[in-house]
C-alpha positions in Angstrom: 1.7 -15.2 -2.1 -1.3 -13.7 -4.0 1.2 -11.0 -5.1 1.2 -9.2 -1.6 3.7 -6.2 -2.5 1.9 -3.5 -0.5 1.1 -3.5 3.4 -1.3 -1.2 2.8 -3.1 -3.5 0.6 -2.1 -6.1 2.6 -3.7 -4.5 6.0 -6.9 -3.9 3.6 -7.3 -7.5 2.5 -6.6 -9.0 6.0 -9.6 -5.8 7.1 -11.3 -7.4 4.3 -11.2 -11.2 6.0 -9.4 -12.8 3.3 -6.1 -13.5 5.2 -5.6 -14.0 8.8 -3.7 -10.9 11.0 -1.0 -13.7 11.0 -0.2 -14.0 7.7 -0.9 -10.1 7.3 1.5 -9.6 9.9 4.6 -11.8 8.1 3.8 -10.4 4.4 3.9 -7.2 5.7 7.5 -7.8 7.4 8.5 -9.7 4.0 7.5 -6.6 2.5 9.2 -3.4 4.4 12.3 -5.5 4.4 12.0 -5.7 0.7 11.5 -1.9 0.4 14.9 -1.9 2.8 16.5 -3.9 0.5 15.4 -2.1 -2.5 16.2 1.4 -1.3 19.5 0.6 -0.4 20.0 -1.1 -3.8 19.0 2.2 -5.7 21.9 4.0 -2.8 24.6 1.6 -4.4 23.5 2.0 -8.0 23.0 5.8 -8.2 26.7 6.2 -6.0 25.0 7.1 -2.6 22.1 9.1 -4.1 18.8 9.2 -1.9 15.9 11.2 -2.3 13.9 12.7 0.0 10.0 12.3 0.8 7.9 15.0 1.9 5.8 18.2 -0.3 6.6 18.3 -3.5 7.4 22.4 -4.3 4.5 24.5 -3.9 2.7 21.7 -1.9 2.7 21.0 2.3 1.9 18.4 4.1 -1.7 18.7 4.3 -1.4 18.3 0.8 0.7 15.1 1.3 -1.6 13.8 3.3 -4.7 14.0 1.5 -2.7 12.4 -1.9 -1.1 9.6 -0.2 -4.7 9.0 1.7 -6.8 9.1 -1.5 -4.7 7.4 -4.1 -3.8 5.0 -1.7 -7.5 4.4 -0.1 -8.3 4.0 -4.4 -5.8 1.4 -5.3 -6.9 -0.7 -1.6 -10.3 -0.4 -3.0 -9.7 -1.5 -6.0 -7.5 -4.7 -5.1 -10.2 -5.5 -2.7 -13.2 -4.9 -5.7 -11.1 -6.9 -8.2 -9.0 -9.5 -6.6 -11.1 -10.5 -3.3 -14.5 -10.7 -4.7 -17.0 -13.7 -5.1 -17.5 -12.4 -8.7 -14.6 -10.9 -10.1 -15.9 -8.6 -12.6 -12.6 -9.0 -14.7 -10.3 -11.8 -14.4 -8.6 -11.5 -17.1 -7.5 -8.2 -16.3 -7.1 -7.8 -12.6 -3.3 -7.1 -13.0 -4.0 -4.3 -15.5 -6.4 -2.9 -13.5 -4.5 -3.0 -9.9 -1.5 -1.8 -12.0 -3.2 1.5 -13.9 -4.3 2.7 -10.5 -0.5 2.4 -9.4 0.1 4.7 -12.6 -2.7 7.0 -12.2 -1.7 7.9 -8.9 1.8 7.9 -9.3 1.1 10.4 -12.3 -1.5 12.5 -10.5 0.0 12.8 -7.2 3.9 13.1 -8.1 4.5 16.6 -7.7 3.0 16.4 -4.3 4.2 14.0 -2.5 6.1 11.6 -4.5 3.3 9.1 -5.1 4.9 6.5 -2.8 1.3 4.9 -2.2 3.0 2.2 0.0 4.7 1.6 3.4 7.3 -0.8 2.4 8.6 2.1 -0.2 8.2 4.8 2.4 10.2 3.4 4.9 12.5 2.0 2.3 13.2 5.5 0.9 13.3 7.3 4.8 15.6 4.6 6.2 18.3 4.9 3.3 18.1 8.4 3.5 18.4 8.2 7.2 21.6 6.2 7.2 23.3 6.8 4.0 21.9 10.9 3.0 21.9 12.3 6.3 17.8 12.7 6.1 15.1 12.0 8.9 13.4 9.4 9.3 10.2 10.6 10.4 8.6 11.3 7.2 8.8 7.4 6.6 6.4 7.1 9.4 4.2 9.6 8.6 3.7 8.4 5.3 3.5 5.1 6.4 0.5 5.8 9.0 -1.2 7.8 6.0 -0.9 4.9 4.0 -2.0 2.4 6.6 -5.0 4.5 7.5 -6.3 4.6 3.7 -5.9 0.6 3.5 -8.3 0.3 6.5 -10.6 3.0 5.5 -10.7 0.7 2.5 -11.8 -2.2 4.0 -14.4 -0.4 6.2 -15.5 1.3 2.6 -15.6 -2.6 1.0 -17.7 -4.0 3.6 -20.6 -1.4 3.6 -20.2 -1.5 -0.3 -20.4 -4.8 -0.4 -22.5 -6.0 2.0 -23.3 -9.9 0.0 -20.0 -10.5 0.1 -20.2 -11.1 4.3 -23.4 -12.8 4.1 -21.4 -16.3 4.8 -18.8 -16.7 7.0 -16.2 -14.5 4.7 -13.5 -15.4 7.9 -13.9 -19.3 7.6 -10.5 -21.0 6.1 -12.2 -22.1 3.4 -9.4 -25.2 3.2 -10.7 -26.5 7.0 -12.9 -29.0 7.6 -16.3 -27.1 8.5 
């Protein structure tokens, strides 16, 4: 799957030319029903506790917004600098370095908003609370569109970064016959 757990990322890396808007399209289904599944499984474990998303205290939603955009826009980046290049400048620690930007931004932005940083978990955590904590759903959205929005500014950001890396035909299957 090349460890597709994100839409965001997902949406960046199909931005990005590596996987076709099909394939984007079906991981990213996989995906939100996975976060379905895994909020509801946290509802039966913690006896019908849900949590809400939305501004930590002391924070709003412009605060939200520019959290769930920046961390998110820096993990997209960072999967798409690491794990999509020509010349990845770590192999051998691609997982620890997609995995500390998780961290960091779950650490750094917490108190704001949460530091979902993905649309599979944002509609995960809106839709349990929707049905099973009496919540709204709406925030799931609105997180989710921040989200989305950071994993294509991402891929816009990637190309004029990295300009070599479309100087073949980057959209070319590279398993066809040419």
């Amino acid at each position: 799957s090349g460890a597709h757990l994100n839409p965001a990322v997902t949406l960046a890396i199909c931005g990005r030319g590596k996987i076709s808007l099909h394939d984007a399209i079906l991981y990213m289904v996989t995906q939100v029903f996975s976060g379905l599944l895994a909020a509801f499984t946290y509802q039966a474990v913690h006896d019908g506790t849900t949590f809400r998303l939305g501004p930590g205290d002391g924070f709003g939603w412009k605060g939200v917004a520019a959290a769930e955009i920046a961390f998110t826009f820096v993990l997209c980046l960072v999967v798409l600098c690491v794990a999509t290049t020509e010349r990845n400048p770590g192999p051998q620690f691609t997982g620890l370095i997609i995995g500390m930007c998780v961290t960091v931004g779950g650490l750094a932005i917490g108190k704001i908003s949460g530091g979902s940083l993905n649309p599979a978990v944002s509609l995960g955590i809106a839709t349990s609370r929707k049905v099973v904590g009496g919540g709204t759903f709406s925030p799931g959205l609105t997180y989710s569109a921040l989200e989305f929005f950071a994993g294509l500014a991402a891929s816009i950001v990637f190309r004029i970064l990295y300009p070599k890396e479309y100087a073949t035909d980057a959209y070319m299957d590279k398993s066809s016959p040419a």
